[in-house]
N, C-alpha and C positions, 0 to 999 in steps of 0.2 A: 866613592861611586856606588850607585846602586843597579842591581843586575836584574830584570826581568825573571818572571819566574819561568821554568822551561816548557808550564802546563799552559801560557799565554797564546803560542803560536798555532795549536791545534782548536783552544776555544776561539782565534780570531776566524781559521778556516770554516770551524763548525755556521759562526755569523755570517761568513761570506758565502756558504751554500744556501743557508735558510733565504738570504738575501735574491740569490739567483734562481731560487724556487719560485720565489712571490711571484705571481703573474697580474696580477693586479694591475700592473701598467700597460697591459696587451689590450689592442684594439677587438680582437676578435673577443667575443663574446662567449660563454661559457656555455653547459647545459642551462647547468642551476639557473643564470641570471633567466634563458628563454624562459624555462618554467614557470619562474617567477612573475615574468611581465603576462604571462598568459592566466595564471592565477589573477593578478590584478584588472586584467580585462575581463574574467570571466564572473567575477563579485557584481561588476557592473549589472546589475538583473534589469535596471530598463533599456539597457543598449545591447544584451545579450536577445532580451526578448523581441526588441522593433526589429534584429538581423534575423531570428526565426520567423517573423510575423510574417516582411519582406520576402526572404529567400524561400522559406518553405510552406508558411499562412497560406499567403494571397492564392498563388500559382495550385497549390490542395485544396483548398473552399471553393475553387473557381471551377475545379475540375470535378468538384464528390457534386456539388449542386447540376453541372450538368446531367453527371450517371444517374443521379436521383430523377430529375427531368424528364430525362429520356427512357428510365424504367418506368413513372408513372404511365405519359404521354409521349411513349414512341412517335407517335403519326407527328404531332404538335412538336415535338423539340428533336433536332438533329441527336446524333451520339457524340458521344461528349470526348472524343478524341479526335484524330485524323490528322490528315497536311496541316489544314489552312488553322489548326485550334495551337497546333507545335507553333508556325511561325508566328499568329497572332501572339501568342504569349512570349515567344523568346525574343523577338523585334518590338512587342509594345510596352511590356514588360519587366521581364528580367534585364535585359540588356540596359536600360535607361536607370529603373530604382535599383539594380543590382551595383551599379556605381554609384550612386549618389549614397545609399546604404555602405559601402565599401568604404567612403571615404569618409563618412560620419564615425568606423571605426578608428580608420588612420590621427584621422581627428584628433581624438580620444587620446590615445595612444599615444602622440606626440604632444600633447599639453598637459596630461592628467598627472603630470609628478611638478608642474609647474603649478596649479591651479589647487591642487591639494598640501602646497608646500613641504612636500618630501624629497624635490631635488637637493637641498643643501644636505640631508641624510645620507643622499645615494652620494655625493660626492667627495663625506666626510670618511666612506668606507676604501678609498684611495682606489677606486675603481676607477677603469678608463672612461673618460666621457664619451667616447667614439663605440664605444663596447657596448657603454648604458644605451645608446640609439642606436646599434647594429640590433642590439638583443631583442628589437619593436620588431624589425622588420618579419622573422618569421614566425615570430611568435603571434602575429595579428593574422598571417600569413594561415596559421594554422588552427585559425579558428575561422575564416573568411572563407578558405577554399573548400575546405569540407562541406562547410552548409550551404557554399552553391551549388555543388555537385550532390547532394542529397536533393533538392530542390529542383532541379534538372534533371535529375532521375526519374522522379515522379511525374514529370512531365512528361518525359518519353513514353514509359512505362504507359501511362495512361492513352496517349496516344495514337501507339502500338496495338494494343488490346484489345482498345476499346474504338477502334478507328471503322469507318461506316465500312458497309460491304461493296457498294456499290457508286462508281466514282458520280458527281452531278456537277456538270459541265454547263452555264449557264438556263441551268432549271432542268437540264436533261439528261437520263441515264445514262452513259456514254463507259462503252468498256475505258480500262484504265490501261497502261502502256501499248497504248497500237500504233504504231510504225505511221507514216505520210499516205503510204499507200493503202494500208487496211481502214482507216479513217479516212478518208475518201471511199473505199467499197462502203463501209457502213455508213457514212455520208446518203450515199445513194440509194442503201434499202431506207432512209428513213430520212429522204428528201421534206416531207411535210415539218415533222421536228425541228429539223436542221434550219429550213429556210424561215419556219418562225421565230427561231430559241436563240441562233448563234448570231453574236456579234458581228456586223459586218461591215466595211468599210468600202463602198465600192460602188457603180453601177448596179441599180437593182433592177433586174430580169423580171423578177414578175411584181406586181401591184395586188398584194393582199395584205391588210390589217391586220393581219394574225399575231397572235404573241401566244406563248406556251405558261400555262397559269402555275403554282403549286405544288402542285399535283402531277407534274408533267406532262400534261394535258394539250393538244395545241386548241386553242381557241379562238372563234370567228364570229365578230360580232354581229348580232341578228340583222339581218338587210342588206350584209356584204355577200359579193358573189366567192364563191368558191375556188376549187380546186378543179371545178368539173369545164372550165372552159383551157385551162392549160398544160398542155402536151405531159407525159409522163417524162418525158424526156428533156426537157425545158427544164422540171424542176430538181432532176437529177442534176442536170451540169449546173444548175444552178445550188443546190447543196454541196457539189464538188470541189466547187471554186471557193465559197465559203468558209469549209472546213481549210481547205489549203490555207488561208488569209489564217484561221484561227490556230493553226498545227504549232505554231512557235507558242503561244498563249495554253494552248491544249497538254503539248509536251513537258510543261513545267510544274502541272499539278498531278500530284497522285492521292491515292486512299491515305497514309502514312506516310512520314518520314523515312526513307533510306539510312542501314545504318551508318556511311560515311558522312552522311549530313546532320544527321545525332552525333557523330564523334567530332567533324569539324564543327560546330557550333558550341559542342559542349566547351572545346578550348580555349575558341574566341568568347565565351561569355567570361571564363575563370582568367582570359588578359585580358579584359575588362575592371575585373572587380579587383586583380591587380593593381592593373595600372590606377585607381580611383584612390586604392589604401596606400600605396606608396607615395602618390603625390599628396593624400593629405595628411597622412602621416609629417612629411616634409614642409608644408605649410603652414601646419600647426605649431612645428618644433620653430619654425622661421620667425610667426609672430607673436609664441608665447601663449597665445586663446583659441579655445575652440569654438565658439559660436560664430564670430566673423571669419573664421576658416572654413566649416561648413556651409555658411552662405555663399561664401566665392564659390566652392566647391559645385551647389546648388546653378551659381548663375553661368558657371563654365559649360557645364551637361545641358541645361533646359533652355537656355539664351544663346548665350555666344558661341556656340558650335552648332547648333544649325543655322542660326542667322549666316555666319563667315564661311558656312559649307557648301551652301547651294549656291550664294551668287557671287560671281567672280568679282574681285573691284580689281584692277587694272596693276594702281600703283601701290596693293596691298597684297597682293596674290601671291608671295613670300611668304609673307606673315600668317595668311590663311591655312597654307600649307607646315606651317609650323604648328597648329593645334591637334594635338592625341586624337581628339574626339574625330577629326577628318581622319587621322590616318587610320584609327580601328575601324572605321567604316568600310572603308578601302579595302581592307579587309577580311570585312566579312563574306562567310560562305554562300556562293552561289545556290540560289533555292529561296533567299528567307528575301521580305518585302523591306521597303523603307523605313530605316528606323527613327525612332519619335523624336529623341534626343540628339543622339550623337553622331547624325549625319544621314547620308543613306545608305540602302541596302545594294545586295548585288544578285544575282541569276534575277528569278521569275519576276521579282519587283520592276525590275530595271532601274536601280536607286541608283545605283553608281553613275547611270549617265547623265542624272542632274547631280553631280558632286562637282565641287572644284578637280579637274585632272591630277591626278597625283601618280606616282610608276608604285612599286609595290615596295621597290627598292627604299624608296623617299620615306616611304609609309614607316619602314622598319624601322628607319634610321631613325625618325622624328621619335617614333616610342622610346627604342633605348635610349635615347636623347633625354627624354622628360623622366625616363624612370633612375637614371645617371646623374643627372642634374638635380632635379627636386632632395635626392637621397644626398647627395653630398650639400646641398645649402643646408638640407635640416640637420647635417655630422658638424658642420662647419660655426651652423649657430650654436649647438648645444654646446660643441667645445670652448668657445667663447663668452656663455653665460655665465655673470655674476652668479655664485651658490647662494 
């Protein structure tokens, strides 16, 4: 018979520790590996640059050309911040190419070891496949959200600053947060303005062609009779009624942004560009290529989510309610106008009330829905792919 030697049973324990060391087989993802996939995305120099172009370019060159403008030719060009410059650019803007950019990373990200032939590498190194696509998710994450929020900054910033002094309320100098009542008094010292300038939807009391030019000027074309045939009093209640009709209209602009409507907006723009990189992240990994995932990506944002947003179809309005783009609309923070892309907006715009109805509850569900789903089809197909 032959007997083991006695030094076998401590070299077999020694194999079985290194054995239960290896973690290799764990789905959770490592530092190393994020570093890594974020190193690989960040080589990418013309997808690095179109994300600065996009999130920090466009939204900077848009704002330095105004201050230039307006330093030349004050009178000639507004200043180059304020309310209405924050939501044009975070509703026309950011919010629309900030996704469609978002997901050209995800993109990227989920096909670029397919396309460059380095998944059989990654998969030779007995790493987890679920690990190697968890490791995308903040790694893309941690390059995406920074450079929204650098780009959103500046926009504030600019804003802020550089926002006019004084509010212009259809062509006319109009103090900035006055109460129902103090806008009606000032309604009434400046009855002429008011009845020329301001919006009005209603029975008109008096008959003068006036309109208020530029310049804030009110104006009366040569051969029209005046002001000097009706009552002081006439044009008072008649500015008073006016402004009343316009106080919901009126109440929703200011000089600048409020800082909770910079901080709600700043979050809804970064679950935006979220939700953009995680679905196409997940798309990309689903069908192997990036160029026809970005297209879809493309027709999802700029086509099919406002066409299914705004008009109800009947036997579809289910389905309607199942797309992201409706429910980030849904949404969005009260203050900002209808957005271009991905539905509409809600406060001053009144976006939300041409949206398909949706509760907010619905809203949330559908996100984590799509951010839960897309994420596991793209775990499910990497785990599944031939190396």
């Amino acid at each position: 018979m032959t007997t083991a030697p006695a030094t076998a049973a401590p070299t077999d324990r020694m194999s079985a520790n290194r054995v239960s060391r290896d973690r290799r087989g764990s789905w959770i993802p490592t530092g190393s590996m994020i570093g890594t996939r974020i190193m690989e995305l960040r080589k990418r120099r013309g997808l690095m640059a179109a994300l600065i172009v996009v999130n920090i370019g466009v939204p900077t060159i848009f704002l330095l050309v105004r201050l230039i403008a307006h330093a030349v030719a004050p009178k000639s060009y507004g200043p180059a911040g304020g309310y209405d410059i924050f939501t044009a650019l975070v509703a026309g803007v950011m919010y629309v190419f900030g996704f469609i950019i978002a997901a050209t990373l995800g993109c990227t990200a989920g096909s670029v070891d397919l396309t460059e032939g380095m998944f059989r590498h990654l998969v030779i190194t007995g790493r987890s496949r679920l690990a190697l696509y968890f490791a995308r998710i903040p790694a893309g994450l941690a390059i995406i959200v920074p450079m929204v929020a650098v780009g959103f900054t500046i926009v504030c910033a600019v804003c802020v600053f550089a926002a006019p002094t004084k509010l212009v309320y259809d062509g006319i100098n109009v103090p900035p947060g006055l109460s129902l009542t103090s806008l009606e008094s000032w309604a009434a010292q400046h009855s002429k303005e008011v009845d020329c300038g301001f919006n009005y939807n209603g029975p008109v009391g008096i008959s003068i062609p006036c309109y208020v030019n530029q310049h804030g000027k009110v104006v009366i074309p040569p051969g029209t009779p005046g002001f000097t045939h009706i009552s002081t009093t006439k044009l008072k209640a008649e500015a008073v009624a006016i402004a009343k009709q316009d106080y919901a209209n009126y109440s929703s602009t200011f000089l600048y942004p409020s800082d909770l409507l910079m901080i709600k907006t700043g979050l809804w723009i970064e679950l935006e560009a979220i939700i953009g990189f995680v679905v196409g992240l997940g798309l990309a990994s689903l069908m192997g290529q990036r160029t026809v995932s970005v297209v879809l990506m493309i027709v999802l944002e700029l086509i099919l989510t406002p066409l299914f947003s705004h008009a109800a179809i009947p036997h579809l309005i289910n389905a309607q309610r199942g797309l992201v783009g409706l429910a980030t609309a849904h949404l969005e923070p009260g203050g900002l106008p209808q957005v271009f892309g991905g539905g509409g907006g809600g406060g001053g715009g009144g976006g939300v009330a041409h949206l398909v109805p949706e509760s907010t509850t619905v809203a949330v569900v559908v996100i984590i829905a799509w951010l839960v789903g897309w994420t596991a089809l793209g775990a499910w197909r990497m785990s599944r792919r031939d190396a």
